[in-house]
C-alpha positions, 0 to 999 in steps of 0.5 A: 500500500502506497504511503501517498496514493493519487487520483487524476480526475477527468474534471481537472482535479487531482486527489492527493491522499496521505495513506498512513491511517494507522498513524494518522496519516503521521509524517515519516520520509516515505509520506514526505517522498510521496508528496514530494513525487506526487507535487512534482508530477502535479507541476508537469500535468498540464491537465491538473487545473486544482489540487486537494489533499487529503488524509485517509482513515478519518484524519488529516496528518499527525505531524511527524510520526514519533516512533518511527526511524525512518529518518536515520543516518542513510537518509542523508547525504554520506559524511553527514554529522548529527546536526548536519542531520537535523537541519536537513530533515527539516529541510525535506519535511518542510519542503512539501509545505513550500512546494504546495505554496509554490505549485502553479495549481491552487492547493485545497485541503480536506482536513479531516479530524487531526492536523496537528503539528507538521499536520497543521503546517501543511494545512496551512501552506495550501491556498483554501481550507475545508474542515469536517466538523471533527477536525482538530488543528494546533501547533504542538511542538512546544509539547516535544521541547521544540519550538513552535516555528517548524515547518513554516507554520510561523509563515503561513499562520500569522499571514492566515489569522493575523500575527496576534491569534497566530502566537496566542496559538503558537504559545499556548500550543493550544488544540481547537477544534473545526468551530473554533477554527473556522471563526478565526479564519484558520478554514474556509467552511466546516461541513459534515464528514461525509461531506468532506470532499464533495464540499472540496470539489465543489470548490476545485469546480469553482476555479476550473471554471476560471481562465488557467492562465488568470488563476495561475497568475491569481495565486503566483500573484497573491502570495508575492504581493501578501510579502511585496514590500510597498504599495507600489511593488504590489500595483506594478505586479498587477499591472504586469499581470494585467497586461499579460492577461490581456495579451494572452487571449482569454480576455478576448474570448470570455468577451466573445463567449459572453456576446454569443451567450456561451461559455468561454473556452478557455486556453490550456497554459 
């Protein structure tokens, strides 16, 4: 049984489940090397318009799996000392939240009970937010003597909730629940179980909808200018993306689809 397994869907969604239920789908460098390989062939699927992850077996991720050795010193490249190990085990675990960040693709999880730890900075690095109404979210590193700045949660949290919410939660290593974090903005929307993944794919249609190359631009845009140093770095992005749009030939065609009264036919990136 694969540790990550994936679904291309003909609608232009790919399904990415994290498949450890009996750990609660905890993080190990076979779950990290999954995701990696799975992010790396979503970026060459020119079909794979929208991304969800998920986590099988009634959770979404419980951060790195405390009991296993995966990580040992034939992990790392020959020669390696036990801090040279350390820092590149963050490295590699942490590079799954930057590649969800940085995939053309919007990212959608489906979080289902724990996103916890590790768990909880995946969560946060995908672009949209859907919980079950038995979701759990925290950052828990403080629990294991670490501080709570670990796998780009101290990034992705105050840029979600503010930077006041995010260290109360930082600090306190406090677990809330899918309420809880919906009223905070950690999610987008909370719905039953059994309705996890239809309410993510009801979203993923909402943005296939769209023009590829004004989503793409959208999300790349987006997060350069949440960093952009001024007012004016983040208008001129704007304007570049603007006049690429408009050179591209979307525009064109939405404007012709909406004079003939049908849908615009969208180009492929």
């Amino acid at each position: 049984m694969a540790d990550v397994e994936v679904e291309r869907r003909p609608d232009g969604v790919t399904v990415i489940t994290m498949n450890r239920p009996e750990r609660l789908n905890a993080i190990d460098l076979g779950l990290v090397t999954g995701l990696r390989d799975a992010l790396d062939g979503v970026r060459r699927d020119p079909a794979a318009r929208v991304v969800i992850l998920t986590g099988a077996g009634g959770a979404f991720c419980a951060g790195a799996d405390l009991k296993s050795d995966s990580f040992t010193a034939d992990s790392f490249e020959p020669g390696r000392g036990e801090l040279g190990r350390l820092y590149e085990s963050q490295e590699v675990v942490t590079g799954v939240a930057i590649a969800l960040n940085e995939l053309r693709q919007p990212v959608i999880a489906a979080i289902d009970g724990v996103a916890v730890g590790g768990g909880f900075g995946y969560a946060l690095a995908c672009d949209l937010r859907v919980a079950s109404d038995r979701a759990r979210f925290g950052a828990v590193f403080t629990n294991i003597g670490l501080s709570n700045l670990d796998v780009a949660v101290s990034y992705f949290l105050p840029r979600v909730v503010g930077a006041g919410r995010a260290l109360e939660l930082m600090l306190t290593a406090r677990v809330i629940d899918a309420p809880t974090a919906r009223e905070m903005g950690v999610v987008n929307d909370v719905v039953p179980p059994g309705r996890l993944l239809d309410r993510a794919l009801e979203l993923a249609a909402e943005i296939t909808a769209r023009s590829a190359f004004g989503v793409w631009m959208t999300k790349s845009g987006f997060w350069a200018n949440v960093d952009a140093p001024s007012l004016r770095h983040a208008v001129d992005r704007e304007y570049r993306t603007q006049a690429l749009g408009s050179l591209h030939g979307d525009m064109h065609e939405a404007i012709e689809a909406f004079r003939a009264g049908r849908a615009p036919a969208w180009k492929p990136l």
